[in-house]
N, C-alpha and C positions, 0 to 999 in steps of 0.2 A: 474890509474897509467900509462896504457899505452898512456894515451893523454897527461898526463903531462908530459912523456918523448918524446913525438912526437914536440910539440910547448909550455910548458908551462903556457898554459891561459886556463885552465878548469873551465864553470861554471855549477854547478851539480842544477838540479832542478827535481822536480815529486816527488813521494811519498818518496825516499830515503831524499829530501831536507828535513823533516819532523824532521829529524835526524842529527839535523845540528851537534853536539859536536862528535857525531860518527866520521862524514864524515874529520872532522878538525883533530881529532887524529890523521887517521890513513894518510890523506893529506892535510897536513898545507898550503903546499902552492896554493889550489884550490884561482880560482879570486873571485867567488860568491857561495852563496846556500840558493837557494830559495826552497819554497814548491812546493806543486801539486797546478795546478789551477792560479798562480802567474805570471799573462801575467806582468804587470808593473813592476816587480823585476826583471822579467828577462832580460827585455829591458833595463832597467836599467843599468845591470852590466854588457848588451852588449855592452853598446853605453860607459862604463866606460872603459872597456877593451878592444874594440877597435872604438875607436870614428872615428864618419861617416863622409867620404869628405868631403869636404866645396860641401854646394850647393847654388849656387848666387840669388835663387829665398826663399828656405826657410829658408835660414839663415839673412833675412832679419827680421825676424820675432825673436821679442825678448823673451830674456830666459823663462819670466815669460809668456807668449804666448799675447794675445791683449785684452786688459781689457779695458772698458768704462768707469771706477772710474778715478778722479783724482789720483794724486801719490803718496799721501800719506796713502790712505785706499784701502779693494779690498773686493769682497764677496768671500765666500770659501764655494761651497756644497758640503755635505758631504753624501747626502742620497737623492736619488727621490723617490716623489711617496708617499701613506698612505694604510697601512692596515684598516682603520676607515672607516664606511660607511653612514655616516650623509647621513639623506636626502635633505639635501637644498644644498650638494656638489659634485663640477663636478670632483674634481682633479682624484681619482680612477678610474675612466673613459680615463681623460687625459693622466694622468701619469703612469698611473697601479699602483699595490700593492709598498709598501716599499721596494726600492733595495738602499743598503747601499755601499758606493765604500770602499774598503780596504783600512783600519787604513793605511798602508804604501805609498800610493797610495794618500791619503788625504792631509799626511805629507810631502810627497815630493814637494807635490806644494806648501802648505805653507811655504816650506824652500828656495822654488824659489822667492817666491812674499816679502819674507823678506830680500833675497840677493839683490832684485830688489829694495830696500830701501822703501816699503811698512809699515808704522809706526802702521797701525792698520787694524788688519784682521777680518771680521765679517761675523761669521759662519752663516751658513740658510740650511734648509733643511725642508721639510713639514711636521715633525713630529722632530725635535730633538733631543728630548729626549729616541724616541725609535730607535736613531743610531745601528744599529750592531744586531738587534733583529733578521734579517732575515738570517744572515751570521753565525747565534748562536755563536756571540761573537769571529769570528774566528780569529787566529794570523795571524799575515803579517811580512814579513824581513822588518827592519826599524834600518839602520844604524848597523849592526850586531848584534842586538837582535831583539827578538820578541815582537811586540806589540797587546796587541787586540782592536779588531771593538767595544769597549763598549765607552759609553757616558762619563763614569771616567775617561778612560785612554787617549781617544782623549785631551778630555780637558787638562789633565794633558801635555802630549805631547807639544803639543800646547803653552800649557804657559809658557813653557820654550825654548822656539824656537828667543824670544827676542819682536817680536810686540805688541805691544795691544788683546787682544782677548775679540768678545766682541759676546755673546752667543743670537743669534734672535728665538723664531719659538720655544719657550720649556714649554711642558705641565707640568702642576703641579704632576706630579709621585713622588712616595717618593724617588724613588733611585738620584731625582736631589738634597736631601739635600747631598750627596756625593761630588756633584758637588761644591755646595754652599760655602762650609767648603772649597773648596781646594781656592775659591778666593782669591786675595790679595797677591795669591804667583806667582812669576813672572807673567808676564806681561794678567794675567785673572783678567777681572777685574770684580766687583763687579756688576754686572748687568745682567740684566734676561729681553729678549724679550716676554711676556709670552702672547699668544693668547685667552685672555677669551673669552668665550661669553657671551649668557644671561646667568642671575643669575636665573632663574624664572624653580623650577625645574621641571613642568608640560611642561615648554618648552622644556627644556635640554630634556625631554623624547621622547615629540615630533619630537625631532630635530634626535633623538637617539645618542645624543652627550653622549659621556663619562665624569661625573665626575659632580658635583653638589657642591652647592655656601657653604654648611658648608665645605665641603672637600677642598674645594679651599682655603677657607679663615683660616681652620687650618693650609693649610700648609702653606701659605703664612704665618702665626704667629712661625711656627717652623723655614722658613729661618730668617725672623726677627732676630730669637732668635741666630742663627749662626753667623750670620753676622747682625748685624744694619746698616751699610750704605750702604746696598745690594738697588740699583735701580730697581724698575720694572716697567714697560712700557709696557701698556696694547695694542696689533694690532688692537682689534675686542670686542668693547662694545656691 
């Protein structure tokens, strides 16, 4: 209270942000309110409430920041890294364990790269489908509500943001039939990047890959059954 009568422009963040409908009661007019831990919200609603000089070297650099895709499409990670420990693979090594970026954090870019006239956005991450698994699904400020780090709700998010979304890099889990069922609704389209490997389950074991050829091809018969014009496009025969 005493900073909103000092200059007006309070943005509240840390564990009290937690509590966002509290903090609005009892001061409506705060500029933001983000959580604990919430470095990109909070830059956010700094750079909203009080946006940074012109600078002649990096404001040369466009909104959507400098992308290698032509202009009409763009990739969007959403998660580095794999909890999996195959033996015949380096990425855990490379990249470490699964770190997933904040649901809000994800979206923001994707609403940049859509302002930036970007027609189709094609998520990747080396695990997909276990987006948000390490963050245990946690909310992020995203346009003043809460959103979570799960694989249903990005998607959801996502397709309705206006582009194409077109889903790379997703293991046959059952929680993707959630996903599956949401397609066809705005701009998510019917398609699955899905990285099989060998079907051979003495290999799969060798390999200590997770998941084996009847389990796959059940489920691949259950999204059929969701969707029938559901595309999948196999990375890794």
């Amino acid at each position: 209270g005493s900073a909103l009568k000092e200059n007006g422009r309070v943005i509240v963040t840390g564990c009290m942000g937690a509590e966002p409908e509290a903090i609005r009661g009892a001061y409506p007019h705060v500029s933001a309110i983000t959580g604990p831990q919430d470095y990109e919200s909070v830059m956010a609603a700094v750079h909203e409430a009080a946006p940074a000089p012109h600078n002649p070297f990096l404001d040369l650099i466009p909104e959507q920041d400098v992308k290698l895709t032509p202009r009409h499409y763009a990739y969007l990670k959403i998660a580095e890294g794999c909890d999996h420990a195959c033996t015949f693979c380096i990425i855990p090594k490379l990249r470490g364990k699964l770190a997933s970026r904040p649901a809000a954090d994800v979206l923001r870019e994707a609403e940049k790269l859509a302002r930036a006239g970007v027609k189709e956005i094609l998520v990747v991450s080396q695990d997909t489908s276990a987006y948000g698994l390490d963050l245990g699904y946690a909310e992020s400020q995203w346009r003043e509500r809460e959103v979570r780090a799960r694989f249903l709700d990005l998607a959801r998010e996502l397709g309705a943001l206006g582009p194409w979304i077109r889903l790379h890099y997703v293991y046959p889990y059952p929680h993707v039939d959630e996903v599956v069922a949401l397609m066809g609704q705005g701009g998510l389209l019917p398609y699955l990047d899905v990285p099989f490997q060998h079907a051979s389950p003495a290999v799969l074991k060798a390999m200590r890959r997770p998941g084996n050829q009847e389990k796959t091809l059940e489920r691949i018969r259950a999204w059929r059954a969701i969707r029938p014009d559901l595309t999948i496009r196999s990375t890794f025969i």
